[in-house]
PyMOL Python script that loads the backbone (N, CA, C, O; Angstrom):
from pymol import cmd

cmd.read_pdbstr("""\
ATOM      1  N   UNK A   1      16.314 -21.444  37.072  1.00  0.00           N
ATOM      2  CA  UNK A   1      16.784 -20.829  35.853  1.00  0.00           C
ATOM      3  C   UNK A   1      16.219 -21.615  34.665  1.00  0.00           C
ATOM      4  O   UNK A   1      16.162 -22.844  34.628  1.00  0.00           O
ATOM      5  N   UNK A   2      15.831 -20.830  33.750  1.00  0.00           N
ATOM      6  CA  UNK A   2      14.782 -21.401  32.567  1.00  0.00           C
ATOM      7  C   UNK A   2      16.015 -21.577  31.385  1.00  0.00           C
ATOM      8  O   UNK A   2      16.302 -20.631  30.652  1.00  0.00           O
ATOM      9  N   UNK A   3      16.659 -22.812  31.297  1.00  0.00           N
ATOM     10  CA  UNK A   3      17.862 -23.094  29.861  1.00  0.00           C
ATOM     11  C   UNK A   3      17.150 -23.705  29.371  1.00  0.00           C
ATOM     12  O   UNK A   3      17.989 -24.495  28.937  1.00  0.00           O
ATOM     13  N   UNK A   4      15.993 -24.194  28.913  1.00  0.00           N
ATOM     14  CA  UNK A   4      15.481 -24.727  27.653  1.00  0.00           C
ATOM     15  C   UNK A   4      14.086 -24.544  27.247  1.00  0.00           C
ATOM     16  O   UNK A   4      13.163 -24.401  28.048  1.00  0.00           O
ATOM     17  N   UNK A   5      13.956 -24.554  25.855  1.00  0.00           N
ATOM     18  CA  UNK A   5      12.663 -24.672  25.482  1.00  0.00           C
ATOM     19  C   UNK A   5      11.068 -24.870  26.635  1.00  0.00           C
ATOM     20  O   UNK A   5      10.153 -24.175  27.078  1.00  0.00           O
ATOM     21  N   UNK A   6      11.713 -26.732  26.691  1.00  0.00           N
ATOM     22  CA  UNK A   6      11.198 -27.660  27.729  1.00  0.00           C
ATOM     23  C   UNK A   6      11.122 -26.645  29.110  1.00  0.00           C
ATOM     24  O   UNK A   6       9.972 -26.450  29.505  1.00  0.00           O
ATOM     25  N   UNK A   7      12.065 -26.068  29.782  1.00  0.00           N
ATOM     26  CA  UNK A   7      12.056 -25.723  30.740  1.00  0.00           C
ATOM     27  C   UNK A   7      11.276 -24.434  30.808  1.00  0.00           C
ATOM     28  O   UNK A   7      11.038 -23.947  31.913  1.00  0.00           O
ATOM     29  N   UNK A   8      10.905 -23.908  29.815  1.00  0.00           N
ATOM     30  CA  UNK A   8      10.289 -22.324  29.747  1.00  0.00           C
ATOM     31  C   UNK A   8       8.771 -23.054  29.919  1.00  0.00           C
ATOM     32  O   UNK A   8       7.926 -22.854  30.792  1.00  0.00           O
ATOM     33  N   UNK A   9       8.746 -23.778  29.008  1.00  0.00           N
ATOM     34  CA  UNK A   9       7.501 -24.506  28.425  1.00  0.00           C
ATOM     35  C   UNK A   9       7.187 -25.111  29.842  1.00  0.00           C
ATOM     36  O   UNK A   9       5.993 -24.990  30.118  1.00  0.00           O
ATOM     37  N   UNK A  10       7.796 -25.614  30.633  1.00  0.00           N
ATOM     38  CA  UNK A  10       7.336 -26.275  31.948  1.00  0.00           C
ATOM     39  C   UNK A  10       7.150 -25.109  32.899  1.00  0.00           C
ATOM     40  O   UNK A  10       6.782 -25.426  34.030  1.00  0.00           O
ATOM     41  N   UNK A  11       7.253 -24.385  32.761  1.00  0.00           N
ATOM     42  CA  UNK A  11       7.006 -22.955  34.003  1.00  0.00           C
ATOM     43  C   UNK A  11       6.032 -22.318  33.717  1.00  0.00           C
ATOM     44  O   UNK A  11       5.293 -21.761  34.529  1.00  0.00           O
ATOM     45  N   UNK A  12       5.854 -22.327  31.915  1.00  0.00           N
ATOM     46  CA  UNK A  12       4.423 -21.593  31.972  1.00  0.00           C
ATOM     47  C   UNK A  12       3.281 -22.815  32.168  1.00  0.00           C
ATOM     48  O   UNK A  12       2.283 -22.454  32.792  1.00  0.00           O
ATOM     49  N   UNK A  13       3.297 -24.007  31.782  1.00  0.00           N
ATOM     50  CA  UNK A  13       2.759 -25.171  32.579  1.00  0.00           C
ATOM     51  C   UNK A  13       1.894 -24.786  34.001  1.00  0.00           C
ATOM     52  O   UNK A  13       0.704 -24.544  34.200  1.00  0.00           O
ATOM     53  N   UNK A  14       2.972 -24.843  34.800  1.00  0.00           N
ATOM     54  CA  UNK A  14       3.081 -24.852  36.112  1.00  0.00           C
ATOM     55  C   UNK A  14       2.547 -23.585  37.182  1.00  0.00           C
ATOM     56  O   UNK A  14       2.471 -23.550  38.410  1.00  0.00           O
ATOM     57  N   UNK A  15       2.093 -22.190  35.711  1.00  0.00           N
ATOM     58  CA  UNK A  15       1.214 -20.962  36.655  1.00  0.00           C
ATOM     59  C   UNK A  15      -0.353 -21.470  36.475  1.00  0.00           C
ATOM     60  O   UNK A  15      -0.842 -22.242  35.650  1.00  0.00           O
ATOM     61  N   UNK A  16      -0.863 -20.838  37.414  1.00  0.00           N
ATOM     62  CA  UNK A  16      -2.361 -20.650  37.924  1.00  0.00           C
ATOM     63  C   UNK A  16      -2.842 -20.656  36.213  1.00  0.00           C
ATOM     64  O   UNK A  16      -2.088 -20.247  35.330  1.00  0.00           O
ATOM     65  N   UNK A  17      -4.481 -21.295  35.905  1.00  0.00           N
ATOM     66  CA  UNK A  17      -4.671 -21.011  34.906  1.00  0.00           C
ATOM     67  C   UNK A  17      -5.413 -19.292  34.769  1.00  0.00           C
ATOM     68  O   UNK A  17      -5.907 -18.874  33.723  1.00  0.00           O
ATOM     69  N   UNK A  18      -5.349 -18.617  35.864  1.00  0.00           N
ATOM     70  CA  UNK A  18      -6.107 -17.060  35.662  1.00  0.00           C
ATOM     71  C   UNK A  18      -4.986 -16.773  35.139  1.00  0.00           C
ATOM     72  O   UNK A  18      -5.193 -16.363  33.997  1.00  0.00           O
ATOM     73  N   UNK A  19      -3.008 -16.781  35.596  1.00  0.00           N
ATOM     74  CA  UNK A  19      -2.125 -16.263  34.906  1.00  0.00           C
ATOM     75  C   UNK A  19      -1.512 -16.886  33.216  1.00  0.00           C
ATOM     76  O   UNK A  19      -0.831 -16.310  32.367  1.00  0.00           O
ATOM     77  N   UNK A  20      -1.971 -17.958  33.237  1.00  0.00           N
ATOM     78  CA  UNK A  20      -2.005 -18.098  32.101  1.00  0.00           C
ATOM     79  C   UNK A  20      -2.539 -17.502  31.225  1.00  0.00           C
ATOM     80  O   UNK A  20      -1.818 -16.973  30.379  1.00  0.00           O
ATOM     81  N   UNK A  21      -3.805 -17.397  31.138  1.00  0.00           N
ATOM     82  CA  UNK A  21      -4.889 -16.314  30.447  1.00  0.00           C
ATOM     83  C   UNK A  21      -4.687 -15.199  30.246  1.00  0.00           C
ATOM     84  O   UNK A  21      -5.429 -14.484  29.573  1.00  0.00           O
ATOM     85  N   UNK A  22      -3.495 -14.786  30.869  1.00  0.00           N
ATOM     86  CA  UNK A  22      -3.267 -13.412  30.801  1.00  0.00           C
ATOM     87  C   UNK A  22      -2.413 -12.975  29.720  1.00  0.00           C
ATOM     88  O   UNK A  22      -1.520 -13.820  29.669  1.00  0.00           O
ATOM     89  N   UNK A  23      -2.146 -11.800  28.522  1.00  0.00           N
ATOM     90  CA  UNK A  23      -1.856 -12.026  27.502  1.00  0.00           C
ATOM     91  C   UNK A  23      -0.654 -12.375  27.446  1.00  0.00           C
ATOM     92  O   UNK A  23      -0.245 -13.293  26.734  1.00  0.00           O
ATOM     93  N   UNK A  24       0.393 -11.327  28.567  1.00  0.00           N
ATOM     94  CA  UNK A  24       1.946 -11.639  28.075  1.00  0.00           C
ATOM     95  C   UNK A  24       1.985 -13.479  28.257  1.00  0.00           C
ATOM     96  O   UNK A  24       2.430 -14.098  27.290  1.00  0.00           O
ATOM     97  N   UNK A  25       1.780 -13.831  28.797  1.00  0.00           N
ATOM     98  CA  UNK A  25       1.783 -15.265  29.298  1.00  0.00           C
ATOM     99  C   UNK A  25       1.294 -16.142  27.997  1.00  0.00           C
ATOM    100  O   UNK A  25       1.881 -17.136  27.570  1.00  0.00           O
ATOM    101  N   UNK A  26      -0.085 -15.479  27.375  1.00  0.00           N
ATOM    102  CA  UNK A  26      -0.812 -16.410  26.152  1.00  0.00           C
ATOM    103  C   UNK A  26       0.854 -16.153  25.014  1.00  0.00           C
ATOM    104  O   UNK A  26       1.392 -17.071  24.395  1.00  0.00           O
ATOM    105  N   UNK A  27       1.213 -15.070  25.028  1.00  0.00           N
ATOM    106  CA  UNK A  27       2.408 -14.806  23.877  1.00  0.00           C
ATOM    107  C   UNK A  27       3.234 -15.702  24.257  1.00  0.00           C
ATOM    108  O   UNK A  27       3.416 -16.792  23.716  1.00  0.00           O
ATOM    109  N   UNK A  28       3.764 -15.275  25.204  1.00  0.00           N
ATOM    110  CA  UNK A  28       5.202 -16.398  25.153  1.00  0.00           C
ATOM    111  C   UNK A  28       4.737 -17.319  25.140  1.00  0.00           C
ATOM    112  O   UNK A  28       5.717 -17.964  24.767  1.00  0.00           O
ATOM    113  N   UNK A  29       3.841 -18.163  25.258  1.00  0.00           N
ATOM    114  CA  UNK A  29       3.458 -20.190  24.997  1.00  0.00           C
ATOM    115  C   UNK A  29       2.877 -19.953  23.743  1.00  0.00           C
ATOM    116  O   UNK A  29       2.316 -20.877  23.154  1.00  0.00           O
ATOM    117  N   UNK A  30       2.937 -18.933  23.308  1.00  0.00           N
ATOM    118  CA  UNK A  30       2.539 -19.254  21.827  1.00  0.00           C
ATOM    119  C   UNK A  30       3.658 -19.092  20.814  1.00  0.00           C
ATOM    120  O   UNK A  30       3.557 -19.472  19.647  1.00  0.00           O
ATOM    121  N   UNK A  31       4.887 -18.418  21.405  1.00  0.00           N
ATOM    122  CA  UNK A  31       6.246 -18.034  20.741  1.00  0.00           C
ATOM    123  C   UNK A  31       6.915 -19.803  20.981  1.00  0.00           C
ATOM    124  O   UNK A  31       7.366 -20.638  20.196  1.00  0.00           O
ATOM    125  N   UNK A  32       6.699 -19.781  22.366  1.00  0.00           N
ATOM    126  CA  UNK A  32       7.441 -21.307  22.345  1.00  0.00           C
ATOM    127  C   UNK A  32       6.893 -22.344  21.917  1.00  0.00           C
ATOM    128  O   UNK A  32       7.657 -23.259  21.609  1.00  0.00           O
ATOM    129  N   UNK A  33       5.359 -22.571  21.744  1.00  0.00           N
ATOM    130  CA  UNK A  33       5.299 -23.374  20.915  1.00  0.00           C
ATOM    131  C   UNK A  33       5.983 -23.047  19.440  1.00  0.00           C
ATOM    132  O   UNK A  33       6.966 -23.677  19.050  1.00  0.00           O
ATOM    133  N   UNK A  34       5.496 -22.226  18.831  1.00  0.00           N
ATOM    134  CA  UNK A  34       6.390 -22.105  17.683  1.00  0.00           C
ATOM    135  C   UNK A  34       7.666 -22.401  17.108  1.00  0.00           C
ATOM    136  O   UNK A  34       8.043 -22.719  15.980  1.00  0.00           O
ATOM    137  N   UNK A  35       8.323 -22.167  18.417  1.00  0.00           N
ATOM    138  CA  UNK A  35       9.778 -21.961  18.493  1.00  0.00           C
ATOM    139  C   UNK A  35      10.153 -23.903  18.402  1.00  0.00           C
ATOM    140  O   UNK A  35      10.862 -24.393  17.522  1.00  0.00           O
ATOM    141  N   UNK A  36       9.592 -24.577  19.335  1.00  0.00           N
ATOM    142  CA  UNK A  36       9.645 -25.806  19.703  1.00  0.00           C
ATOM    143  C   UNK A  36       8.874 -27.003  18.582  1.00  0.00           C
ATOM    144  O   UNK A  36       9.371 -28.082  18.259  1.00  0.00           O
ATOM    145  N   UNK A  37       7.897 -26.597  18.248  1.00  0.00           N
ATOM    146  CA  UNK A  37       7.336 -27.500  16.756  1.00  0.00           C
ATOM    147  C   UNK A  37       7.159 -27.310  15.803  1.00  0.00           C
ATOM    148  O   UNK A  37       6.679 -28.215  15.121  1.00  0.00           O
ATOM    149  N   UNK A  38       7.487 -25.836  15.119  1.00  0.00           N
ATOM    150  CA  UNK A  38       7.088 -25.538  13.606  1.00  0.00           C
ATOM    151  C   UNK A  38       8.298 -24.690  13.267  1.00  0.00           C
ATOM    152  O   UNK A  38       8.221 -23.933  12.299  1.00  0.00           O
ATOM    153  N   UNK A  39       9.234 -24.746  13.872  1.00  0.00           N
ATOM    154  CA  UNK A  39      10.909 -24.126  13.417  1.00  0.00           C
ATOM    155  C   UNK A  39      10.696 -22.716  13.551  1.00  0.00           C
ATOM    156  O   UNK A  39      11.142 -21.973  12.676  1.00  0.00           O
ATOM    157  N   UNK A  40      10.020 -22.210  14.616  1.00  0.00           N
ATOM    158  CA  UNK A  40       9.918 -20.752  14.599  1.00  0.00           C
ATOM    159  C   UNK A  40      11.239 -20.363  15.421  1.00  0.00           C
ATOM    160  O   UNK A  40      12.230 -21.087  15.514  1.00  0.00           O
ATOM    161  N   UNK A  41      11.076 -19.049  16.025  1.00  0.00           N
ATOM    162  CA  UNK A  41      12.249 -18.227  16.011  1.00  0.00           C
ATOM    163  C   UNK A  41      12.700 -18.477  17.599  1.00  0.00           C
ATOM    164  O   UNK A  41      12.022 -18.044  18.530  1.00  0.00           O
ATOM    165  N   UNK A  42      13.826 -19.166  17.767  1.00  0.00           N
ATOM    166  CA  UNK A  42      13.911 -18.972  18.966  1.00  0.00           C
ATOM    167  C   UNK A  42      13.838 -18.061  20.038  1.00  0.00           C
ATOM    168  O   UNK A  42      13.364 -18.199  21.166  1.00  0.00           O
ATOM    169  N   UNK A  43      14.542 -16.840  19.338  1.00  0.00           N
ATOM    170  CA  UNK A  43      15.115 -15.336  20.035  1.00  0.00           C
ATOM    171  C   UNK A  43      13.686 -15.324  20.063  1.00  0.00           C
ATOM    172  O   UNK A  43      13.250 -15.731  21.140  1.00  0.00           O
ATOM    173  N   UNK A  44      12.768 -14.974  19.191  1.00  0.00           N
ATOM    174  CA  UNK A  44      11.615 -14.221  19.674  1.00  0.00           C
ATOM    175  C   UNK A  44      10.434 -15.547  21.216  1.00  0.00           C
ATOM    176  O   UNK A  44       9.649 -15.200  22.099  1.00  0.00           O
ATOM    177  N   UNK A  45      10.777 -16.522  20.925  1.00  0.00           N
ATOM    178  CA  UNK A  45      10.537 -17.374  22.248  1.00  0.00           C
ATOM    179  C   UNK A  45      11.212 -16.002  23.463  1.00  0.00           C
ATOM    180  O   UNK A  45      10.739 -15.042  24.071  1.00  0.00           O
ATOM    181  N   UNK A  46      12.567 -16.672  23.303  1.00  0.00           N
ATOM    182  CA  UNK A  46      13.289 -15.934  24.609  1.00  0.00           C
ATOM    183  C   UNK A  46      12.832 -14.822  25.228  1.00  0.00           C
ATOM    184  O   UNK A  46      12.555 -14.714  26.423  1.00  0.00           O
ATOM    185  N   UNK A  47      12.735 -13.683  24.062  1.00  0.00           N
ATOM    186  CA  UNK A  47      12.048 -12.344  24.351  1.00  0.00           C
ATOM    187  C   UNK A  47      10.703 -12.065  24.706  1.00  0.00           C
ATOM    188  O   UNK A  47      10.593 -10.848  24.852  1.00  0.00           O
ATOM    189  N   UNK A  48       9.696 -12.619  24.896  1.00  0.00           N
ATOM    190  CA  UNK A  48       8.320 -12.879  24.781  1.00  0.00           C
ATOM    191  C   UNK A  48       8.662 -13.973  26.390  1.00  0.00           C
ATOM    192  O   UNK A  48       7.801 -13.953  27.270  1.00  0.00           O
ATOM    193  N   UNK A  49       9.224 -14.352  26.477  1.00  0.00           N
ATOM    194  CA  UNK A  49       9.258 -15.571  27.799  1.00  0.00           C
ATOM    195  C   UNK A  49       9.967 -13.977  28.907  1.00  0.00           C
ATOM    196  O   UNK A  49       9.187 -13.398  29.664  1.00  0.00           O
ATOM    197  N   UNK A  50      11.167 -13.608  28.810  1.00  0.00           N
ATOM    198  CA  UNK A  50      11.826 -12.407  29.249  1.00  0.00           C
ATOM    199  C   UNK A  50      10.650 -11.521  29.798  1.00  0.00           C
ATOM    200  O   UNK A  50      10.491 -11.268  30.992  1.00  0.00           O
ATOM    201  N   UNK A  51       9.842 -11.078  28.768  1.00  0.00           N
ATOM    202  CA  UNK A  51       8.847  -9.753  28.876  1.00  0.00           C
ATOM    203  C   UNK A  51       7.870 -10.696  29.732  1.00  0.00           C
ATOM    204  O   UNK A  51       7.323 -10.086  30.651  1.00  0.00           O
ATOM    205  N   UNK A  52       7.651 -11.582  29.662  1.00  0.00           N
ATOM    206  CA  UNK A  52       6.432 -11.842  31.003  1.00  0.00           C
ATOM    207  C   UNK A  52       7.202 -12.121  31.931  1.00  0.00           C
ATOM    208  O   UNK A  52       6.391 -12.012  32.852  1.00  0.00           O
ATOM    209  N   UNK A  53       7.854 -12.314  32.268  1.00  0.00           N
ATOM    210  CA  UNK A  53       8.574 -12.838  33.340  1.00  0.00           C
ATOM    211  C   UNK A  53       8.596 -11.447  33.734  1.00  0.00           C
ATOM    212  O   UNK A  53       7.845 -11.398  34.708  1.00  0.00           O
ATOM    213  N   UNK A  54       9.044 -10.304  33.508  1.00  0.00           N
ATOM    214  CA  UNK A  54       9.410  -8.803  33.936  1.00  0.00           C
ATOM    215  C   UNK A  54       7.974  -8.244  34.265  1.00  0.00           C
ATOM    216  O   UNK A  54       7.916  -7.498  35.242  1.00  0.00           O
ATOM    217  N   UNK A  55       6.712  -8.526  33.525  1.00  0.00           N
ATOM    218  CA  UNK A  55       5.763  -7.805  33.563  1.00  0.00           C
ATOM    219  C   UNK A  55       5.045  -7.602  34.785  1.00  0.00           C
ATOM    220  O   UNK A  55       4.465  -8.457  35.455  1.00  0.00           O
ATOM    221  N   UNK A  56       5.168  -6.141  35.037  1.00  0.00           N
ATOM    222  CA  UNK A  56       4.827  -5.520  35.988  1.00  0.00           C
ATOM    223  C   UNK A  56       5.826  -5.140  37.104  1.00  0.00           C
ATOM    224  O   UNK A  56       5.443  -4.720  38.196  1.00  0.00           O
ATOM    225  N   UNK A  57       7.041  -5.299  36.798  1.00  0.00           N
ATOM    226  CA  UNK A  57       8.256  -4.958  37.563  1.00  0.00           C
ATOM    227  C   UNK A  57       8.344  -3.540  37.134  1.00  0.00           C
ATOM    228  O   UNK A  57       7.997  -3.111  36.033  1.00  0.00           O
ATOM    229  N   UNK A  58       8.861  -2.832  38.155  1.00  0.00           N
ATOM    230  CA  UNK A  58       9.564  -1.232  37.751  1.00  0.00           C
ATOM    231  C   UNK A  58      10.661  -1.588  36.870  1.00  0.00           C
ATOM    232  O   UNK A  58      11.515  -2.403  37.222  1.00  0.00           O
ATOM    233  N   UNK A  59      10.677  -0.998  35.707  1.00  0.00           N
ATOM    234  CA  UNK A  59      12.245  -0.852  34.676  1.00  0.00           C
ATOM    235  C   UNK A  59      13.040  -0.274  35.801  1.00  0.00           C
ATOM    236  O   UNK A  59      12.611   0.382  36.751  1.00  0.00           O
ATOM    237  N   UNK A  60      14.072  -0.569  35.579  1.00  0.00           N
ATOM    238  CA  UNK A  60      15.545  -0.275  36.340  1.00  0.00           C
ATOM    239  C   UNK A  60      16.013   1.154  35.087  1.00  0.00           C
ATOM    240  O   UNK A  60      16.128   1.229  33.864  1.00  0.00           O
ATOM    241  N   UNK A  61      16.144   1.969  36.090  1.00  0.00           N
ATOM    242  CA  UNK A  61      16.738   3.087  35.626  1.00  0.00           C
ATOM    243  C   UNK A  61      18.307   2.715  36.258  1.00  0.00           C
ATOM    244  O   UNK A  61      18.753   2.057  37.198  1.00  0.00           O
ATOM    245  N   UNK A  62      19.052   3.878  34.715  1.00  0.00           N
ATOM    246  CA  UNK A  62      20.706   3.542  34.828  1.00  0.00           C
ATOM    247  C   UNK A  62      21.110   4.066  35.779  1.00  0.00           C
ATOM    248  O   UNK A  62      20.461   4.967  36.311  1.00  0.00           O
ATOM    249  N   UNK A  63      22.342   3.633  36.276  1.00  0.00           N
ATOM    250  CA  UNK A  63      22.923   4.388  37.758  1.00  0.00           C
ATOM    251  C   UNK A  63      23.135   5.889  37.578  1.00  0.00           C
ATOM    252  O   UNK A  63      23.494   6.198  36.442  1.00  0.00           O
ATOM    253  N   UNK A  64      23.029   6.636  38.228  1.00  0.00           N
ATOM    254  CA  UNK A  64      23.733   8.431  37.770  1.00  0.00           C
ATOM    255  C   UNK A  64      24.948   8.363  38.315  1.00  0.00           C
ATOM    256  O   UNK A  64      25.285   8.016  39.447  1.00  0.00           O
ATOM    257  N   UNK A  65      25.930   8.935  36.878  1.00  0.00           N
ATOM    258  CA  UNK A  65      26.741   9.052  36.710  1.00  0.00           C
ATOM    259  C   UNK A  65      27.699   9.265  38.517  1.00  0.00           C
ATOM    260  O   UNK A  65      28.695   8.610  38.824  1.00  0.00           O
ATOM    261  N   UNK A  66      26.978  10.400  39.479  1.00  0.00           N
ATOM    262  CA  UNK A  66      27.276  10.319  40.654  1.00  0.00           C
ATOM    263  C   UNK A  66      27.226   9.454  41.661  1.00  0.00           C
ATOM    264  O   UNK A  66      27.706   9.720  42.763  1.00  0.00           O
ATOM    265  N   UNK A  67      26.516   8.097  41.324  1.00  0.00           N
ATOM    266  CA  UNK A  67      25.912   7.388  42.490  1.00  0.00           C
ATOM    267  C   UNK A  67      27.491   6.404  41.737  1.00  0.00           C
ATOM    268  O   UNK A  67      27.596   5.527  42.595  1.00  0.00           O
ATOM    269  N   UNK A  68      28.223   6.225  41.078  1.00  0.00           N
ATOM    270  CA  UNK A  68      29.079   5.669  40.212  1.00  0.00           C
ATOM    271  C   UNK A  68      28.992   4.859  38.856  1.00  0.00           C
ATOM    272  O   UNK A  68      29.934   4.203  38.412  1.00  0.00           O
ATOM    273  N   UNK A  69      27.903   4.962  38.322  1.00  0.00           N
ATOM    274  CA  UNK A  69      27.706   4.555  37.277  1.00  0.00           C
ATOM    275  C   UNK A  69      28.072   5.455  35.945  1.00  0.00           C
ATOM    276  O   UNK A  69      28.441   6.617  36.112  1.00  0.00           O
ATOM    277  N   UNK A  70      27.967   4.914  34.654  1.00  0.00           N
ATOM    278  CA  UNK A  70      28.934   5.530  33.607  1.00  0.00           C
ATOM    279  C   UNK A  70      27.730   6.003  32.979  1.00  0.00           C
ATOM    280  O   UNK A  70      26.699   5.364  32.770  1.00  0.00           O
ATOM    281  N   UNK A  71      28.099   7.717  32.588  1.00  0.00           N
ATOM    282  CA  UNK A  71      26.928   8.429  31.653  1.00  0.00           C
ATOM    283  C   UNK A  71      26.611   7.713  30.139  1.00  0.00           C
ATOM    284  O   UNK A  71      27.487   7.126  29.503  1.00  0.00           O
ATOM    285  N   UNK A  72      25.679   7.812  29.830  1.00  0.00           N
ATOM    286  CA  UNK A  72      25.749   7.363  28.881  1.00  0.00           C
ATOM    287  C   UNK A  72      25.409   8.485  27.582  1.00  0.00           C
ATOM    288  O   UNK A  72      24.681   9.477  27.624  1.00  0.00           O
ATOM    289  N   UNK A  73      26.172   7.968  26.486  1.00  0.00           N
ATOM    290  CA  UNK A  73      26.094   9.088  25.737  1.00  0.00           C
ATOM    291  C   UNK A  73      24.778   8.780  24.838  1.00  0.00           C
ATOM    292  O   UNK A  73      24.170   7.765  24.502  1.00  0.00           O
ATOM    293  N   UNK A  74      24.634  10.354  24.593  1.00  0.00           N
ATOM    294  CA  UNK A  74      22.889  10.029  23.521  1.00  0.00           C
ATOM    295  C   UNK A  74      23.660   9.697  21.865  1.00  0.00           C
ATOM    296  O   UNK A  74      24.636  10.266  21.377  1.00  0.00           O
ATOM    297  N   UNK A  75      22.900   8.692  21.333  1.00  0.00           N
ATOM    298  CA  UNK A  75      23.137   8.365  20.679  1.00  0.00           C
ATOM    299  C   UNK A  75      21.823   8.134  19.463  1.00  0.00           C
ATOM    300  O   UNK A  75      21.019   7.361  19.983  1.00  0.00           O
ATOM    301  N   UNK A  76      21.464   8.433  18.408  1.00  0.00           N
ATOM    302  CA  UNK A  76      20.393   8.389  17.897  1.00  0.00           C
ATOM    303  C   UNK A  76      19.846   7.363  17.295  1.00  0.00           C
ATOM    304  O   UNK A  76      20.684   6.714  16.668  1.00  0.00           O
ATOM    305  N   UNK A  77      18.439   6.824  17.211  1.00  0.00           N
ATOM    306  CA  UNK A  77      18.198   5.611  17.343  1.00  0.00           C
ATOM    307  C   UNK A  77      18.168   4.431  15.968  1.00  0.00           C
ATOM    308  O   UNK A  77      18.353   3.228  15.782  1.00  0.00           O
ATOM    309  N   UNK A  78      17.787   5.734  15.153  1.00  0.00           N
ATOM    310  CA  UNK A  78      18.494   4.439  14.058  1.00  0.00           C
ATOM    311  C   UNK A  78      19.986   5.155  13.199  1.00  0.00           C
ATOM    312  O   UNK A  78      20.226   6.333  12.935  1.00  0.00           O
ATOM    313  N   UNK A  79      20.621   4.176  12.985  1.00  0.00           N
ATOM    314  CA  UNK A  79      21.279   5.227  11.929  1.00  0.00           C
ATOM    315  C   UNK A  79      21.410   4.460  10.501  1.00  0.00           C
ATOM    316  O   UNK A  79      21.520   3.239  10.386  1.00  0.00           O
ATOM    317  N   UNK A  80      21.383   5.260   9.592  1.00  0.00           N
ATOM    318  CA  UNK A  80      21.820   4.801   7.970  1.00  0.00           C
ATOM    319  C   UNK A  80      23.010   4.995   7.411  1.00  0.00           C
ATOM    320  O   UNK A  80      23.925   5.731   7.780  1.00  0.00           O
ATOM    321  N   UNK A  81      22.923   4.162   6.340  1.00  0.00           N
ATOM    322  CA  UNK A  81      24.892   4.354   5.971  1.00  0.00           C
ATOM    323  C   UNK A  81      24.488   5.799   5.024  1.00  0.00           C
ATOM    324  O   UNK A  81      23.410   6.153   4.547  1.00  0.00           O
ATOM    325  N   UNK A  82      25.464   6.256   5.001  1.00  0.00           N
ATOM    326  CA  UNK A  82      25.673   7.214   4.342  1.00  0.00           C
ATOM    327  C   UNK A  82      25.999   6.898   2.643  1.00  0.00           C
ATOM    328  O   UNK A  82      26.960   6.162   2.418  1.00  0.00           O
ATOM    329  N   UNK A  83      25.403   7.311   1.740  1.00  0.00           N
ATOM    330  CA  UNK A  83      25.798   6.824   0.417  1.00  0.00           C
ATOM    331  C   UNK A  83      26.351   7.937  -0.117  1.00  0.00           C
ATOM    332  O   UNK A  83      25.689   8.954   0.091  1.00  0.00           O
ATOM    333  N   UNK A  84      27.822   8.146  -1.033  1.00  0.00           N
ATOM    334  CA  UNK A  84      28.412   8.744  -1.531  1.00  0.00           C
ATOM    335  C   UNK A  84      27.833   8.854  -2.958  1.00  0.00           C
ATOM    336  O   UNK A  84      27.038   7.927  -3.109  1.00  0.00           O
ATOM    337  N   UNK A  85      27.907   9.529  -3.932  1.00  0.00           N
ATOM    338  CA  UNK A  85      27.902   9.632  -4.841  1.00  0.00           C
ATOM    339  C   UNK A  85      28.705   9.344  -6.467  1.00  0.00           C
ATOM    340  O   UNK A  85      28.178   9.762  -7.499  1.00  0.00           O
TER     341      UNK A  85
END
""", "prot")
cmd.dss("prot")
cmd.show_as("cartoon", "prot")
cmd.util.cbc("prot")
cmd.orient("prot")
């Protein structure tokens, strides 16, 4: 389990240098460096470390509602406040 900076930073270390080279991989060591010496953004480390780690996995589709999982309602993707007049 990857809990730190150091520890993300040591795993991408530790792949083949052909998977290194590879872009999701060049992003996240370039998010964590950021993240780790020039006060960049952690979350975007995390997310960028997350997305290679996943890359090339099938997305997980939600359970159907029949197999017992909960429907989900559509909901639209951004919303704005409403301004009164």
């Amino acid at each position: 389990m990857l809990r730190t900076l150091r520890d993300a930073g040591n795993y991408v270390t530790a792949l083949s240098k052909a998977d290194q080279a590879k872009a999701h991989w060049q992003t996240a060591a370039h998010e964590l460096m950021m993240a780790a010496e020039r006060g960049g953004i952690v979350m975007l480390a995390e997310i960028a470390m997350r997305q290679a780690l996943a890359h090339g996995q099938p997305e997980r589709a939600p359970a159907a509602p029949e197999e017992g999982g909960q429907e989900i309602p559509a909901r639209p993707l951004m919303t704005f406040p409403l301004r009164t007049p």
